[in-house]
N, C-alpha and C positions, 0 to 999 in steps of 0.2 A: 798300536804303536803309541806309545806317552812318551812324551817331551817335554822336560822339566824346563826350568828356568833361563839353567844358561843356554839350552840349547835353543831359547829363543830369543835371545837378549839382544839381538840386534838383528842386522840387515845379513853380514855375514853368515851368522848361526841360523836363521831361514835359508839362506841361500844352500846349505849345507842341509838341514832339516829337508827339502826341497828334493834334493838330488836321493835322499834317502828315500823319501818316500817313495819316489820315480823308480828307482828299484825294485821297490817292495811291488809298486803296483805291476811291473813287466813278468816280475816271479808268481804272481798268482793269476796271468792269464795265460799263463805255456801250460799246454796241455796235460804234464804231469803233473802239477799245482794241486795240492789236496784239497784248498778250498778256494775257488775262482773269487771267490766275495774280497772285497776290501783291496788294503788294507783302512781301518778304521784310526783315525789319529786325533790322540786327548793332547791337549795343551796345557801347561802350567801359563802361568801371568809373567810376563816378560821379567827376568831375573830382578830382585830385589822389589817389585812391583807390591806385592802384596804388603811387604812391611813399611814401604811408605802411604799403603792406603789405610795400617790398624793403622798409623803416628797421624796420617791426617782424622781419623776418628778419634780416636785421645785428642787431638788439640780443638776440633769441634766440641766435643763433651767439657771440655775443661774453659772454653767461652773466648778460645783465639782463634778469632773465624781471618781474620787475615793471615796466621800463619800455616793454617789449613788450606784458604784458598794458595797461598802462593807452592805449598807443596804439588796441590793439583795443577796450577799452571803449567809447572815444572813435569810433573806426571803427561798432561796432554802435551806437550812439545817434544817428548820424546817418543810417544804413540806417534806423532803426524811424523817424526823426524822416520821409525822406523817402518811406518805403512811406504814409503818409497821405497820399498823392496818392489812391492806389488808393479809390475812393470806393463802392465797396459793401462792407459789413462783414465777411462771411463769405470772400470773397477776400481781403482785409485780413488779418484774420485768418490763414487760409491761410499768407499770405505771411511774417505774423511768426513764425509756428513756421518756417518754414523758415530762415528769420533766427536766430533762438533756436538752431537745430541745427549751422548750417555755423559760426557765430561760437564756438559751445560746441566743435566740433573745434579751431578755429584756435585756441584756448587749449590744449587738449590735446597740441594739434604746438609750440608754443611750449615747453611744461612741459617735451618729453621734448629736444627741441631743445638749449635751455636748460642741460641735465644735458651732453649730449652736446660743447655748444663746439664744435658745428658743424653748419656747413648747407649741405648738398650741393646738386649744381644739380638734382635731382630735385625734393628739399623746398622749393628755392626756386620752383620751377614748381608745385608745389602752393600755397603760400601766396598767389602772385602770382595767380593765376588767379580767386583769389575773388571780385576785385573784378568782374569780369566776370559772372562766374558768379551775382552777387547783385542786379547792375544788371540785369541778363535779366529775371532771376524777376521784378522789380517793374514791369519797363518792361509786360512781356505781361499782369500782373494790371491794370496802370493801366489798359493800350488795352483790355482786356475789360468791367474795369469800367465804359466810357465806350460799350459797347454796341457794338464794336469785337472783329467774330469773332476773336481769337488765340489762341494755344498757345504755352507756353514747349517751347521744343530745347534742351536740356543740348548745349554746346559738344563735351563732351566724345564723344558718340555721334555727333555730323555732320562732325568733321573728323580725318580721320587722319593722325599725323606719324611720321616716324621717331624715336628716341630719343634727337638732340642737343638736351637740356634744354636750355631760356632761350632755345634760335635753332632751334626743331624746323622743321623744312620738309617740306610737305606732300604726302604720296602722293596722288596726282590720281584713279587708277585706284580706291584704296580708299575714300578720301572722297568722289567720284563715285558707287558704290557704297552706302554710309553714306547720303549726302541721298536716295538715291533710295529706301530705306529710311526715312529718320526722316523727311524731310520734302515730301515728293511727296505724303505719301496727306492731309496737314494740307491744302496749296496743293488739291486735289481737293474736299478739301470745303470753300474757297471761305474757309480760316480764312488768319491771320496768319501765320507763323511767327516768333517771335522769337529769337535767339540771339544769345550772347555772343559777342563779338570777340577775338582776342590767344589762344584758350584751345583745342585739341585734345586731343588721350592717342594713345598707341602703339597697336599690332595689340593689346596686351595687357591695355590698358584704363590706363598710367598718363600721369597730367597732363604737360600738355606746355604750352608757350607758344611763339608765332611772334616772337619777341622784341620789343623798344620800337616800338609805332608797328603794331603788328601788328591792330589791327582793322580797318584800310583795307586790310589784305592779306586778311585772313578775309573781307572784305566782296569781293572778287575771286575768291577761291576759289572761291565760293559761287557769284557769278553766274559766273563760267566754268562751271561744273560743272555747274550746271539750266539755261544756256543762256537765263539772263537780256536784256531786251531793251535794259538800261541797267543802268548803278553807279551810284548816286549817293552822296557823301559829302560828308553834312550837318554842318557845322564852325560858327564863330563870326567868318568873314570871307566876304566877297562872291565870292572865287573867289579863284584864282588871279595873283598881282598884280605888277606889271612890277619888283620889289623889294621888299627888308622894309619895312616901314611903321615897324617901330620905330626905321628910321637913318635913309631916306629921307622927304621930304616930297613930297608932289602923287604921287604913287605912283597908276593905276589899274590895273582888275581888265583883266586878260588875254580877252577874251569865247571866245577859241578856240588852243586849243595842238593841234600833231599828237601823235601818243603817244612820237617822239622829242623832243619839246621837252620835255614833260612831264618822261620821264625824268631825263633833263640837269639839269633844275633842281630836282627833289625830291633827286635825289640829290647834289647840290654846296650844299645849304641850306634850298632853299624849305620853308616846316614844314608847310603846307596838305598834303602828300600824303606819304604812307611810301613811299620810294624802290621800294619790291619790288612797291605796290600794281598799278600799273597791268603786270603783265609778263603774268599769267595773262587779260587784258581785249587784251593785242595778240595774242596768241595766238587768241584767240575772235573778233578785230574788236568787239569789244563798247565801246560810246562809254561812259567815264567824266564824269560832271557835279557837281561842285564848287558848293555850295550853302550858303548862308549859314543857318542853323535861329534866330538870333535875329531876322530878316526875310525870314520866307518868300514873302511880296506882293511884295517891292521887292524881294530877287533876281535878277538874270538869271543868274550865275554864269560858270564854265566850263567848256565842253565841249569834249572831250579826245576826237578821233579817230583813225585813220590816216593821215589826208592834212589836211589845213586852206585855208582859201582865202588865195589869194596879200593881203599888206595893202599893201605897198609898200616896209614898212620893213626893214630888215638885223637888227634887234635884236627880241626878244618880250619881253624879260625877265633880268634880271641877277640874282645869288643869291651870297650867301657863307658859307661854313663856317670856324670857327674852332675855335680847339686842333689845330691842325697840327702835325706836327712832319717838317723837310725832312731828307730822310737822302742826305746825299755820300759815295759806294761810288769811290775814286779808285786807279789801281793802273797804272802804265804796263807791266804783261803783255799788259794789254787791248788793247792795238796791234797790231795787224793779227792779234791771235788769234781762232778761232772757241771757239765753246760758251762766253764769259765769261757773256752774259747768263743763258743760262739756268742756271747757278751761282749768279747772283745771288737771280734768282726764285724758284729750290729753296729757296734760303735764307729768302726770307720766306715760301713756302709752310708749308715744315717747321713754321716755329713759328707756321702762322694766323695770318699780320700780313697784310690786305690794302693793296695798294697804290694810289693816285686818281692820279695825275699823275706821268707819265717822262719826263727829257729826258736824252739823251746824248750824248755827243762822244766823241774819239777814245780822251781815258785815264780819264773819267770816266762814272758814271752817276749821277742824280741823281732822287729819288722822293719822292713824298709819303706820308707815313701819319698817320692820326686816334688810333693807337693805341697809343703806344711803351710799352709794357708789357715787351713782348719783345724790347725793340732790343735790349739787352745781349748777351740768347744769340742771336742774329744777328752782328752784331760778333763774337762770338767765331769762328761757324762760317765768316766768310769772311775773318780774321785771316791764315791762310795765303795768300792772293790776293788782299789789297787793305788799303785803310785806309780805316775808317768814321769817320766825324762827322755829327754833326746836330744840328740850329738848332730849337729849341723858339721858341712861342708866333709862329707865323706863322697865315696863313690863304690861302684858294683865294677868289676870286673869278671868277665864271663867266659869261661873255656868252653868249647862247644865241637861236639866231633862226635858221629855215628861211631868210631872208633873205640870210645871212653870206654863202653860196654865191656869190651875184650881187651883191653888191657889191665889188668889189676895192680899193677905198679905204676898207675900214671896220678893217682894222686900223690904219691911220695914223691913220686919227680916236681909237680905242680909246687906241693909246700916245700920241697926241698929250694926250686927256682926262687918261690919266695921266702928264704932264711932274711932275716934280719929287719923284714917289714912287716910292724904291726899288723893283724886280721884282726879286724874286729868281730865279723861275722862269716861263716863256713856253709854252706849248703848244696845241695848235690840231689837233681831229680829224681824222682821215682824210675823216670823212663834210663838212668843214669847217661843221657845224654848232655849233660852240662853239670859244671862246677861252677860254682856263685863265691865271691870273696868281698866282704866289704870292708874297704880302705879307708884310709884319709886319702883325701884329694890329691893333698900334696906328694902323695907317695905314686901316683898312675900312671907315670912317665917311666918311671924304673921297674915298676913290676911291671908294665907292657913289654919292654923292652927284654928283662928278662927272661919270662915267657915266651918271649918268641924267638930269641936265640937257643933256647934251649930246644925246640923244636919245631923250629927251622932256619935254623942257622941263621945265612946272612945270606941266601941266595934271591936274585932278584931274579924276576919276568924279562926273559930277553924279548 
C-alpha cells in the first residue's frame, strides 16, 4: 500500500491513511485472505516536502545558508506540528528526538554546503531523501500508537541501487535479498512494516533516490520482490481517468486498464502513476489498484492487469505532456544511405537525451524530446551529417485504447476531432495500441477537449 503525498500531508490525512490501513490489516488475517502477510505501507514525504528540500539544496549550493536554514526551520515545525498525530506520549516522544536529530544534520550539510557553492548529486540525494525518511518514522509511530502492530524500515537498508544519484535504479537481486532480511522476519511476526518511498543507498550504504515520482516505483519494488498479492497506490483521485480533469470536463474514472495502457498513458502524461511504477508488477503479473485515500468507502478505483476485458470502445483514455521540444535532424546524404539512423541515436544517446516520438522520411528524421538541455552539443556532434533545428514549446498528446486495433476508422475520426489544429507530428505504435500527435502548447486544451467529446461525450462518474 503507497501513499503519496497528500495522503500524508497532515494529521487529518494520517488519521485517514490510519483507518485504511486497519482495514487492510483485518482483511488479511480472516481466514479466506490469500495472503495473511501485511499489508506492507511505502510513504511518500509529507506533501510539498520534497520540493522545499531540492529549493533548500539550490539555496545552500548557490551560498544563502540563511535562506536554507530558515526554509528547514519552517520544514522541522511542521514535521513536530504533524508527529502529534502519534497519540501515545512516549512514542511521541521518541519520534521528536528523531526529528530533533535528522533536522539538526540537515543544518550541518547546508552549513558546509553553503561554504562549498556547491551541491553534488550525492548531497542532493541525501537532502532529498529526508522527506521520506521522516514521513516513515511518523506514519509507523501513528499506526502503533492506534494499537496497529508496525515497525519503522529505514528505506535505506530494504532497497539497493546502483550509484546514478537523483535516477538510482534498483538491483533486484540485492534489494530481493535486503527485504528478506529487514522485513520478512517484522511480516512473520504478524507486525506492519513501514517504509519510505523515492529513498534507497548503494552496496556501500550511500543515499540514493529513484528520482521524481519514485515512491510508486519503490511501492513495486517491493511487492515484486516479497511476491506481494496486489500494489496498491493510494492518491487524491478516484483512479485512473479517461483525461486530465484539470482541462477536461465530464472526464470519468477508468474501472480497468491492461498494464500496456497503463504504461502508455502514465508515461505520455497521466500524473496518477510514475511511468516506471507498473514495469517490476508486469514482470511479477502482479495487479496494480489506483485508490482514492480522501474516500476510501466510495472508491472503486482502478485496476491495472495483463489483459482487461473487452468494453467495446477504441479509446480508454487520452493524456498529454508539455514542454516538448520537436528536433528536425534534415540532411539529403540520408538518401538511400544505411547506418544514418543510428548516427542519429548515438548522438542523443552520447549526451542522455531521451527520445518519446519519431517520424521519418526519405531526407529527414524528426523526434521529440522533454529535455533540451543538451540539444546544442547534439547539433554540434551531427553538424557534419546533417542540419539540426527545433520548435520549442509544443506538446504530445496520446490516444491510447486496446480497442485502436479493431477499429479501422478511428483514426479518421481522431484527425477528423482535430480539423483545424495544426499537427505537427503523427505517429501510431507498431503494437497499434496508441496514437501520438505533437501540438503546439497552446492548442492542448481544445484538442483534449475535443477528443473527448467525440468519444465520450460529456458523461461523468456518478
Amino acid at each position: 500500500m503507497k501513499f503519496g503525498g497528500t495522503s500524508v500531508a497532515d494529521r487529518p490525512a494520517i488519521d485517514r491513511l490510519v483507518s485504511i490501513v486497519r482495514a487492510a490489516r483485518q482483511a488479511a488475517i480472516q481466514p479466506e485472505a490469500s495472503d495473511w502477510r501485511g499489508p506492507i505501507v511505502i510513504v511518500s514525504a509529507l506533501g510539498g516536502a520534497t520540493d522545499r528540500l531540492l529549493g533548500v539544496a539550490a539555496q545552500a549550493g548557490a551560498g544563502d545558508v540563511e535562506g536554507a536554514l530558515e526554509n528547514l526551520r519552517a520544514l522541522r515545525a511542521r514535521h513536530h506540528e504533524v508527529a502529534g498525530v502519534i497519540a501515545m506520549p512516549a512514542e511521541r516522544g521518541e519520534v521528536e528526538a528523531f526529528l530533533r536529530r535528522e533536522f539538526d544534520e540537515l543544518d550541518r550539510i547546508v552549513g558546509a554546503l553553503s561554504v562549498l557553492r556547491e551541491v553534488s548529486p550525492r548531497w542532493l540525494d541525501t537532502i532529498a531523501a529526508a522527506g521520506e525518511i521522516l514521513s516513515s518514522r511518523i506514519v509507523a509511530a501513528a499506526l502503533l500508537s492506534r494499537g496497529i502492530a508496525a515497525a519503522w524500515v529505514d528505506p535505506r537498508l530494504a532497497v539497493v541501487t546502483d550509484d546514478e544519484f537523483t535516477a538510482a535504479a534498483p538491483l533486484i537481486p540485492e534489494t530481493t535479498r535486503a527485504l528478506a532480511e529487514v522485513v520478512d522476519p517484522i511480516l512473520a511476526e504478524r507486525r506492519v512494516p513501514v517504509i519510505g518511498g523515492f529513498v534507497g543507498a548503494t552496496r556501500d550504504g550511500l543515499t540514493t533516490t529513484l528520482g521524481r515520482g519514485g515512491s510508486d516505483y519503490s511501492a513495486a519494488i517491493v511487492g515484486a520482490c516479497l511476491g506481494a498479492s496486489e500494489i496498491q497506490i493510494w492518491t487524491d483521485v478516484d483512479g485512473m481517468l479517461t483525461s486530465d480533469p484539470r482541462i477536461v470536463k465530464g472526464v470519468h474514472v477508468v474501472p480497468h486498464l491492461s498494464f500496456a495502457e497503463a504504461s502508455e498513458l502514465a508515461y505520455f502524461g497521466a500524473k496518477v502513476l510514475h511511468p516506471a511504477t507498473i514495469q517490476p508488477a508486469v514482470g511479477q503479473n502482479i495487479p496494480v489498484r489506483i485508490l482514492n485515500s480522501q474516500r476510501p468507502e466510495d472508491s472503486t478505483g482502478t485496476l491495472i492487469t495483463r489483459d482487461r476485458p473487452p468494453t467495446g470502445l477504441p479509446l480508454t483514455a487520452v493524456a498529454s505532456k508539455k514542454g516538448v521540444t520537436v528536433v528536425d535532424i534534415t540532411s539529403t546524404r540520408m538518401l538511400m544511405a544505411h547506418g544514418f539512423l543510428r548516427r542519429i541515436f548515438e548522438a542523443f544517446e552520447s549526451h542522455k537525451t531521451s527520445v518519446d516520438v519519431v517520424t521519418t522520411s526519405e531526407v529527414s528524421v524528426s523526434v521529440t524530446i522533454d529535455d533540451p538541455r543538451r540539444l546544442p552539443a547534439i547539433a554540434q556532434s551531427l553538424a557534419h551529417v546533417a542540419e539540426v533545428t527545433h520548435e520549442d514549446h509544443m506538446a504530445i498528446v496520446c490516444a491510447v485504447g486496446e480497442g485502436l486495433q479493431d477499429d479501422p476508422a478511428f483514426v479518421s475520426e481522431l484527425l477528423d476531432a482535430m480539423k483545424g489544429i495544426p499537427i505537427r507530428l503523427v505517429s501510431q505504435a507498431g503494437t497499434r495500441r496508441n496514437i501520438t500527435l505533437v501540438i503546439r502548447e497552446s492548442d492542448v486544451t481544445q484538442a483534449l477537449t475535443r477528443i473527448h467529446e467525440r468519444f465520450f461525450g460529456q458523461r461523468v462518474e456518478s
